[in-house]
N, CA, C and O atoms as CSV, one atom per row, in Angstrom:
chain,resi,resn,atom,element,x,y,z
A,1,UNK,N,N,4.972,-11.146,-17.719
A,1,UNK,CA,C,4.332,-9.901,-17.347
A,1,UNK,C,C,3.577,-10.134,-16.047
A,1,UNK,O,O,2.444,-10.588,-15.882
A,2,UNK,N,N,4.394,-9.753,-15.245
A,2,UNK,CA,C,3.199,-10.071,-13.534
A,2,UNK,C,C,2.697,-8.604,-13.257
A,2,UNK,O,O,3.301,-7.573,-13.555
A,3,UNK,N,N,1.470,-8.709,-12.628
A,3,UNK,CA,C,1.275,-7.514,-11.746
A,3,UNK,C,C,0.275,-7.781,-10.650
A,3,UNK,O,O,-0.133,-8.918,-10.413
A,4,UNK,N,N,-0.102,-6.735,-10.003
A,4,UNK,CA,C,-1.190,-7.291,-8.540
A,4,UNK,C,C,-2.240,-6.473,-8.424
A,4,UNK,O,O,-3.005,-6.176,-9.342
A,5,UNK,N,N,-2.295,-6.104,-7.319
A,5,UNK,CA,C,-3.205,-4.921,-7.101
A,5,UNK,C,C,-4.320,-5.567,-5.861
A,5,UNK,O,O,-4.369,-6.730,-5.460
A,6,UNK,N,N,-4.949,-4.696,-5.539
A,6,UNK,CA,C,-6.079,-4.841,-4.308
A,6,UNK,C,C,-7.638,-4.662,-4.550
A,6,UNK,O,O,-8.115,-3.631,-5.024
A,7,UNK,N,N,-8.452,-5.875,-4.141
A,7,UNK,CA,C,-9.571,-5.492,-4.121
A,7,UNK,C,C,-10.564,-4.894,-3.189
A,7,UNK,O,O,-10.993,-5.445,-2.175
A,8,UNK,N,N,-10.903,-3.660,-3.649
A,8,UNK,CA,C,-11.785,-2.510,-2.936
A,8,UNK,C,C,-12.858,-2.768,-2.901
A,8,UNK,O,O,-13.631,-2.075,-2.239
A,9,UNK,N,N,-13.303,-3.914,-3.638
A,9,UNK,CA,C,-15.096,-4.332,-3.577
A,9,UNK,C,C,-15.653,-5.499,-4.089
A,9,UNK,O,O,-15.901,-5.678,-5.282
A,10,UNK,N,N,-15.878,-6.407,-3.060
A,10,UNK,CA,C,-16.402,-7.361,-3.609
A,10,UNK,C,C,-18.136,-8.014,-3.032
A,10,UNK,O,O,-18.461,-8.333,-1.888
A,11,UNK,N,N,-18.976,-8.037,-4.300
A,11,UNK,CA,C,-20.013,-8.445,-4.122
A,11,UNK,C,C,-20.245,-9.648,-5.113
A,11,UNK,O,O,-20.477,-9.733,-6.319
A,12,UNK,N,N,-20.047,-10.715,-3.877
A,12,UNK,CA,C,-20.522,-12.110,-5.000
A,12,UNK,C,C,-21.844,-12.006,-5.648
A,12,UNK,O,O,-22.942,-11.602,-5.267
A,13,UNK,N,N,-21.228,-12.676,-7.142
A,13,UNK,CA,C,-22.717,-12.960,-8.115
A,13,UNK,C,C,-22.768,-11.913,-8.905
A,13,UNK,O,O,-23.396,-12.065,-9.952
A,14,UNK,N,N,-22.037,-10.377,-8.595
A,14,UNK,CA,C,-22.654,-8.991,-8.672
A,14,UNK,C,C,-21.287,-8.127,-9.606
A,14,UNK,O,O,-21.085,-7.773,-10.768
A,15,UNK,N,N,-20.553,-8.075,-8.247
A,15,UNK,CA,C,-19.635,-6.865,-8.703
A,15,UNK,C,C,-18.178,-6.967,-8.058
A,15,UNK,O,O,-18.093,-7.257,-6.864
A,16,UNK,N,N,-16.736,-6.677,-9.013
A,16,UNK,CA,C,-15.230,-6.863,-8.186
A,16,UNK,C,C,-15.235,-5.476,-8.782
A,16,UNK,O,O,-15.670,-5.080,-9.863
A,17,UNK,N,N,-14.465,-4.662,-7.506
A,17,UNK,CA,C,-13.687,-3.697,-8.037
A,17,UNK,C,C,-12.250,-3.741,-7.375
A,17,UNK,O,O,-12.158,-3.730,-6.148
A,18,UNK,N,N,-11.159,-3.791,-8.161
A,18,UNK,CA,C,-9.785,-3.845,-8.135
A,18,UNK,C,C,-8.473,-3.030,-8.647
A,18,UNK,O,O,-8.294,-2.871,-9.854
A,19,UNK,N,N,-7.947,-2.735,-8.087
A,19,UNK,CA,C,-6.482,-1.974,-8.538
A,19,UNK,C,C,-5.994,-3.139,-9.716
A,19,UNK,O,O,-6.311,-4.328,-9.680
A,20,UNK,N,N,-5.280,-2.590,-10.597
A,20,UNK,CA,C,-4.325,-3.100,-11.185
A,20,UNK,C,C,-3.028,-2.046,-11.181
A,20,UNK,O,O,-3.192,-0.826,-11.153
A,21,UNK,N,N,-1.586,-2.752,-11.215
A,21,UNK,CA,C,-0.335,-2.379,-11.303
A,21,UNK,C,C,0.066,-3.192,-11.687
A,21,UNK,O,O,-0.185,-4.271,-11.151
A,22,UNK,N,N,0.964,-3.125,-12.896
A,22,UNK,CA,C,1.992,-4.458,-13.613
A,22,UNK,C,C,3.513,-3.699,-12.765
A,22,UNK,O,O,3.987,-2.589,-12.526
A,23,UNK,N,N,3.881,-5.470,-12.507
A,23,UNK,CA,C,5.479,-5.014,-11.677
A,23,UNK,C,C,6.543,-4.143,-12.709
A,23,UNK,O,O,7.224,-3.335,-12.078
A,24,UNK,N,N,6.755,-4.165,-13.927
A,24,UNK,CA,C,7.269,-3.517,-14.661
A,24,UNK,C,C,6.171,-2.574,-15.725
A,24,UNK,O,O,5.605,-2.805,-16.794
A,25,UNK,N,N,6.225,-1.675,-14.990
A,25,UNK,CA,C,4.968,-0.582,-15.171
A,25,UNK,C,C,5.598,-0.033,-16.774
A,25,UNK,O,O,6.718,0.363,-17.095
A,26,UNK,N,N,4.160,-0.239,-17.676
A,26,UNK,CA,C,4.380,0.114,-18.985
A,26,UNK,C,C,3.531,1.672,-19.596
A,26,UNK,O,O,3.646,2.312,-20.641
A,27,UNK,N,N,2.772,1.827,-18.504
A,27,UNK,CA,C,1.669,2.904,-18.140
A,27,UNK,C,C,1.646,3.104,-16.644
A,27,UNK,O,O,1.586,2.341,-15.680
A,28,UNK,N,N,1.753,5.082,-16.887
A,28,UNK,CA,C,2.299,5.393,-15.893
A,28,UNK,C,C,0.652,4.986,-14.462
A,28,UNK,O,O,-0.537,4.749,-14.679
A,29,UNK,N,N,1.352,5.078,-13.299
A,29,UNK,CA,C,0.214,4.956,-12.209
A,29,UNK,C,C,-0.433,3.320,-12.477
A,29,UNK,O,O,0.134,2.387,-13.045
A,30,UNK,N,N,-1.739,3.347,-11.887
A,30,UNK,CA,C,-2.333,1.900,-11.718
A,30,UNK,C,C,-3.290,2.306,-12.201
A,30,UNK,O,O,-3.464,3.516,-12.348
A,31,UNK,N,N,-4.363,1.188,-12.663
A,31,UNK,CA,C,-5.767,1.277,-12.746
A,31,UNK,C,C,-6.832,0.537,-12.392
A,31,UNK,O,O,-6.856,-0.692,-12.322
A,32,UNK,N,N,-7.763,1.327,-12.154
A,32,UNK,CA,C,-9.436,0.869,-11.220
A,32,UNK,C,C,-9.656,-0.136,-12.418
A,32,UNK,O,O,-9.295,0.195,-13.548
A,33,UNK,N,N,-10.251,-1.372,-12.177
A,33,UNK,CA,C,-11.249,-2.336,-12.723
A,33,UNK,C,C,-12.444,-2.820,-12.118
A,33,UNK,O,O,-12.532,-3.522,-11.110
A,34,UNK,N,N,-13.537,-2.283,-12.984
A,34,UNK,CA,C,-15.183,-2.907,-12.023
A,34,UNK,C,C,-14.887,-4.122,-13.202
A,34,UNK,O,O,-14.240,-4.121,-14.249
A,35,UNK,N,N,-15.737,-5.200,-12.453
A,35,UNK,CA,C,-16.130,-6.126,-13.516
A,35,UNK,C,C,-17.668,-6.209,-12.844
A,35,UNK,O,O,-18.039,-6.416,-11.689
A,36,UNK,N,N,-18.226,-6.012,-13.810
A,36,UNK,CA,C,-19.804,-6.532,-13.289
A,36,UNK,C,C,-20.793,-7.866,-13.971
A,36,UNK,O,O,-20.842,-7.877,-15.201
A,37,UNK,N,N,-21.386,-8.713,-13.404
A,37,UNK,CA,C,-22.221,-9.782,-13.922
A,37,UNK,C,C,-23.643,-9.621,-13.312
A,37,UNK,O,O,-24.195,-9.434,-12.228
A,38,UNK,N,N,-23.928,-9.811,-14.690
A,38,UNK,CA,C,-25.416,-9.670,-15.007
A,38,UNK,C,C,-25.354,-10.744,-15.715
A,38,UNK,O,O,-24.467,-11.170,-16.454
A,39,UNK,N,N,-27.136,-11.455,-15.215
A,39,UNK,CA,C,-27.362,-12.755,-15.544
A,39,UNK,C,C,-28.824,-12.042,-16.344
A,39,UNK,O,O,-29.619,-11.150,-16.046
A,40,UNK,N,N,-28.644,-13.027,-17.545
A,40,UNK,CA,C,-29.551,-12.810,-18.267
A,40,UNK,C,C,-30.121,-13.731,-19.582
A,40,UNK,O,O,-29.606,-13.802,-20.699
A,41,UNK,N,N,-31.302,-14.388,-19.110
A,41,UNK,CA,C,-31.486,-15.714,-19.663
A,41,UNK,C,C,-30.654,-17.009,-19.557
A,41,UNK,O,O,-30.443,-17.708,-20.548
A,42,UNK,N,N,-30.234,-17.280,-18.451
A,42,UNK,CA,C,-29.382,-18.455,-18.774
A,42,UNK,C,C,-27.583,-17.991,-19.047
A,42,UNK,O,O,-26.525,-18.619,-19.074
A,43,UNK,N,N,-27.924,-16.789,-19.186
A,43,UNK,CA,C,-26.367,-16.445,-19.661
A,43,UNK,C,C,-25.953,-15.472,-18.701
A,43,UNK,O,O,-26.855,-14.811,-18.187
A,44,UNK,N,N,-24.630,-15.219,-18.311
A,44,UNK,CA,C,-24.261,-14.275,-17.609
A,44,UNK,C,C,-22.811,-13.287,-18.650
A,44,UNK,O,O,-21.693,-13.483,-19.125
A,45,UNK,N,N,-23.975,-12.088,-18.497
A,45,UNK,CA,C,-23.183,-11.264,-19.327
A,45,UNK,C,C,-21.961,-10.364,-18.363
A,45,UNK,O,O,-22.342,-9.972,-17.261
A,46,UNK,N,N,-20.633,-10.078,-18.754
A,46,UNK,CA,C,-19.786,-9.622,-17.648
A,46,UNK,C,C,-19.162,-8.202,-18.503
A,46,UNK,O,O,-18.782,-8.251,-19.673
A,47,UNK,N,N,-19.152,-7.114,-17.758
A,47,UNK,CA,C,-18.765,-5.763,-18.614
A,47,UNK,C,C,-17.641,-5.820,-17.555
A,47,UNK,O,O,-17.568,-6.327,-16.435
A,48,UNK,N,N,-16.522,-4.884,-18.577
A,48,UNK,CA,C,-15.568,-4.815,-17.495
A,48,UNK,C,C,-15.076,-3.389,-18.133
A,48,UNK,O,O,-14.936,-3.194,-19.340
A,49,UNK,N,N,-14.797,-2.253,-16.907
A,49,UNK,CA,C,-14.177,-0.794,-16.954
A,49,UNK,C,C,-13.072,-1.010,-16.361
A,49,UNK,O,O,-12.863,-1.708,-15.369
A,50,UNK,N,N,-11.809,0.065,-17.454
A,50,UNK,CA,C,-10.602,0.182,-16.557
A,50,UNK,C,C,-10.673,1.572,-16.945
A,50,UNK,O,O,-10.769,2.058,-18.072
A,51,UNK,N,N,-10.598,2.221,-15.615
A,51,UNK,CA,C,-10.082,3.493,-15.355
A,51,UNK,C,C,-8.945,3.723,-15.090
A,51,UNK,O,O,-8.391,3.057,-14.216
A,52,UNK,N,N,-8.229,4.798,-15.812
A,52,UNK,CA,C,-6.725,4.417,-15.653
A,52,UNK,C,C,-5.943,6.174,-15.034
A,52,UNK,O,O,-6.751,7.080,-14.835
A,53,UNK,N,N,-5.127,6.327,-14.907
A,53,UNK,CA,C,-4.843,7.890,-13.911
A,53,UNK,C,C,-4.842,8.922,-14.735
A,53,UNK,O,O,-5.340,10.029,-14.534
A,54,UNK,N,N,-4.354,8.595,-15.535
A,54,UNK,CA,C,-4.215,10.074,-16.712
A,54,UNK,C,C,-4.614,9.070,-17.905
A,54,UNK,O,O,-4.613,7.842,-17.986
A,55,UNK,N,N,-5.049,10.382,-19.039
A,55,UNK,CA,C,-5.277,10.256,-20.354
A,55,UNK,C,C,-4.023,9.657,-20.665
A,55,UNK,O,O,-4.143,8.458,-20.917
A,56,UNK,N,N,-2.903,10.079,-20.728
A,56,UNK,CA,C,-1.229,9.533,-21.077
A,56,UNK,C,C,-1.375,7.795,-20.964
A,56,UNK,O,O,-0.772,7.091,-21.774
A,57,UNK,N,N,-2.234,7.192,-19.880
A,57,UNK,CA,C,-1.653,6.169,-19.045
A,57,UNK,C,C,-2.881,4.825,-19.989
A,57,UNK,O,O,-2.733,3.658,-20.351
A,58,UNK,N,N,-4.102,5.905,-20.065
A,58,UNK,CA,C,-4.963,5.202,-21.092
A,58,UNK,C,C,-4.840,4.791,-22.475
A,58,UNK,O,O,-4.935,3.742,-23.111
A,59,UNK,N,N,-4.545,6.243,-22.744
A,59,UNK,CA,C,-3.404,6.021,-24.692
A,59,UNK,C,C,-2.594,5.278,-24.574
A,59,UNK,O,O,-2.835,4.358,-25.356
A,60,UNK,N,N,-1.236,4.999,-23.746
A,60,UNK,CA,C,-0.654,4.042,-23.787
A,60,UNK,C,C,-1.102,2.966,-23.695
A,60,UNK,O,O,-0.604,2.180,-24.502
A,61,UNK,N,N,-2.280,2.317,-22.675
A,61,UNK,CA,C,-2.670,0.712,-22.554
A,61,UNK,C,C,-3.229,0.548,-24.001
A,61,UNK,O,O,-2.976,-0.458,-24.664
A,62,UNK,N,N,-4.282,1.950,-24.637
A,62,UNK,CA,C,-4.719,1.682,-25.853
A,62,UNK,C,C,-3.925,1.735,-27.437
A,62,UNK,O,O,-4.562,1.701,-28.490
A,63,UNK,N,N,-2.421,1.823,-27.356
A,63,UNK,CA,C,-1.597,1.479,-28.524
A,63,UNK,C,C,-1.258,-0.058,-28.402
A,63,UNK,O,O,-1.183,-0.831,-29.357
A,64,UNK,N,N,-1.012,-0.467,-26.713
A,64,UNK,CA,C,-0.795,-1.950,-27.078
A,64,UNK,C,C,-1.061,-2.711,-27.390
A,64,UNK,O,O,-0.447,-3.775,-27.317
A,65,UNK,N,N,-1.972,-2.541,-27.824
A,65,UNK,CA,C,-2.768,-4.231,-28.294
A,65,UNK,C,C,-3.597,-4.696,-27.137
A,65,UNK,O,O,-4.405,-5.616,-27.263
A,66,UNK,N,N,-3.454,-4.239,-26.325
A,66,UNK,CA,C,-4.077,-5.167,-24.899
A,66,UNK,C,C,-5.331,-5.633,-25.688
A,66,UNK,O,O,-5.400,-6.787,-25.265
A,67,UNK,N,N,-6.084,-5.538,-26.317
A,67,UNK,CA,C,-7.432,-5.874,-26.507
A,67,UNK,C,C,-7.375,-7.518,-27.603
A,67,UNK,O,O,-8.381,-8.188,-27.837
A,68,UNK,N,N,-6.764,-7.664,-27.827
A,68,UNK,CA,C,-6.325,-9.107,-28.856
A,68,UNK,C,C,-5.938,-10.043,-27.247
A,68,UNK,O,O,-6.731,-10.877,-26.810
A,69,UNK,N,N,-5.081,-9.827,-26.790
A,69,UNK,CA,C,-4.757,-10.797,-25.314
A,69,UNK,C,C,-6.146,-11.039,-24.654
A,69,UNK,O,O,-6.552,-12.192,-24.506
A,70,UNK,N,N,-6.750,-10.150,-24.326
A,70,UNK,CA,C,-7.733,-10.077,-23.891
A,70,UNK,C,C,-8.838,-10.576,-24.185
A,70,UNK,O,O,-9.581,-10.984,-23.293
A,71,UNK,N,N,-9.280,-10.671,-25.904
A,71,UNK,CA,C,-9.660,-11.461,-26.389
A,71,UNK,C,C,-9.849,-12.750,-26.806
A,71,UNK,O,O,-10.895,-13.370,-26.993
A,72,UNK,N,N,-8.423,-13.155,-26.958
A,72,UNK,CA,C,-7.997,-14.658,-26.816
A,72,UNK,C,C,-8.411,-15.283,-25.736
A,72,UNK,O,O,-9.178,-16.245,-25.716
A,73,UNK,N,N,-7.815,-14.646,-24.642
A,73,UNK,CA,C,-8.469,-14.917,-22.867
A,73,UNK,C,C,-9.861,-15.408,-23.037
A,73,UNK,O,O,-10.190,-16.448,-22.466
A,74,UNK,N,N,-10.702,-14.758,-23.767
A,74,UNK,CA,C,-12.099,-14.880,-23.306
A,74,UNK,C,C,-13.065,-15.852,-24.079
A,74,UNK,O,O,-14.177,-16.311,-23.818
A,75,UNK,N,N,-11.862,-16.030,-25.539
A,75,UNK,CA,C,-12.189,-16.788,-26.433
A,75,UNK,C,C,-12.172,-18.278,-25.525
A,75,UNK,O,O,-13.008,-19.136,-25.242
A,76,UNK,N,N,-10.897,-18.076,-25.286
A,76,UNK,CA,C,-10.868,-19.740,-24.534
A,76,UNK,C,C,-11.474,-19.922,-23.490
A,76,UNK,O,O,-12.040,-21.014,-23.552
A,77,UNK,N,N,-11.696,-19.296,-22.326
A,77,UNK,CA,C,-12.833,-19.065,-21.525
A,77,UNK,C,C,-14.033,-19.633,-22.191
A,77,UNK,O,O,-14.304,-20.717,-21.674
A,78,UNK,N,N,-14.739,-19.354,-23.012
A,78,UNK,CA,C,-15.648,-19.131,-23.661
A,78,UNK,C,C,-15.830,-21.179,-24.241
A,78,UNK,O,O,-16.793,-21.943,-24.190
A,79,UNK,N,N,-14.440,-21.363,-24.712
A,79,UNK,CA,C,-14.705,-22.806,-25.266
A,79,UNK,C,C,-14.738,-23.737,-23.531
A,79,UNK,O,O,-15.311,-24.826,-23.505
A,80,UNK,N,N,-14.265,-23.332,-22.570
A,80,UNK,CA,C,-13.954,-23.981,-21.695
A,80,UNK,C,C,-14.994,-24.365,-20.575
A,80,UNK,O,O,-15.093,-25.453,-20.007
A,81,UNK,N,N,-15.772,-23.189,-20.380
A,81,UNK,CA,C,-17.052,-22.908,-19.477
A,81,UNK,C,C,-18.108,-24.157,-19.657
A,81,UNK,O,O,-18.563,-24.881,-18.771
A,82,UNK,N,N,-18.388,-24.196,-21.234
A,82,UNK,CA,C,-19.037,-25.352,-21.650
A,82,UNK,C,C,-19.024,-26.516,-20.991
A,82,UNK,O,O,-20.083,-27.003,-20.597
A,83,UNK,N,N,-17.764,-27.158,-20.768
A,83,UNK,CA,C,-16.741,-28.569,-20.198
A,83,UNK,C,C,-17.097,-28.502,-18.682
A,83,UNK,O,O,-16.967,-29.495,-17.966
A,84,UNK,N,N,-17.436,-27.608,-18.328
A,84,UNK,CA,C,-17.127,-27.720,-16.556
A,84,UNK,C,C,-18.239,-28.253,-16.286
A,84,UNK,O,O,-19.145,-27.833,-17.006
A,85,UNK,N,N,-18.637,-29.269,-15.283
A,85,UNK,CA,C,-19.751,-29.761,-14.136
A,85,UNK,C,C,-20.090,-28.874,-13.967
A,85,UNK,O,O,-21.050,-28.313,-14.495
A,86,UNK,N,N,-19.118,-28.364,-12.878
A,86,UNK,CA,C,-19.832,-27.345,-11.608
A,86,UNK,C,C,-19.438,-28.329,-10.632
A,86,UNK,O,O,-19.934,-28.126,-9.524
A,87,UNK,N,N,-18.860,-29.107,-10.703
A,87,UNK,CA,C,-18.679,-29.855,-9.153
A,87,UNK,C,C,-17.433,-29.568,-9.176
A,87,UNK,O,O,-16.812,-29.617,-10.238
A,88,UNK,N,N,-16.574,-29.057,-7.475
A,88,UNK,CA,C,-15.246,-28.812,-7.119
A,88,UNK,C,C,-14.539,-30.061,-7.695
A,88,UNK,O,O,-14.983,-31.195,-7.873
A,89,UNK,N,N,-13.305,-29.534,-7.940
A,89,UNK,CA,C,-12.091,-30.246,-8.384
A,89,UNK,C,C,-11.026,-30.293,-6.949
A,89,UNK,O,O,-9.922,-30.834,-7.017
């Protein structure tokens, strides 16, 4: 599953806002993604919005499951962050 898209905004530390389009489009049009980070106690909390073109294009991303992938993603993220220095590789 590839797709791309362009970023319209970037503020390090703060805020990405980005297109998404998958190359074999499963929902019609593309969609806006903010991701925002907020640091708070030691932790940095990250919300993320997808705005998508039509209601049609949203119902569809929301029958797929996307939210289990997505989850997994963050699960392992989550075990991995721990492990890192912080010094470049």
């Amino acid at each position: 599953m590839a797709m791309g898209g362009v970023f319209r905004e970037v503020i390090p530390l703060e805020r990405l806002v980005a297109t998404e389009k998958f190359d074999d489009a499963w929902y019609p049009g593309e969609a806006l993604d903010t991701t925002v980070f907020e640091e708070m106690r030691d932790i940095t909390r990250t919300t993320i919005t997808v705005l998508y073109e039509s209601q049609e294009a949203r119902d569809t991303a929301r029958r797929s499951g996307m939210e289990h992938g997505m989850a997994a993603g963050y699960d392992r993220l989550e075990t991995l962050l721990p492990t890192l220095t912080g010094e470049p590789t």
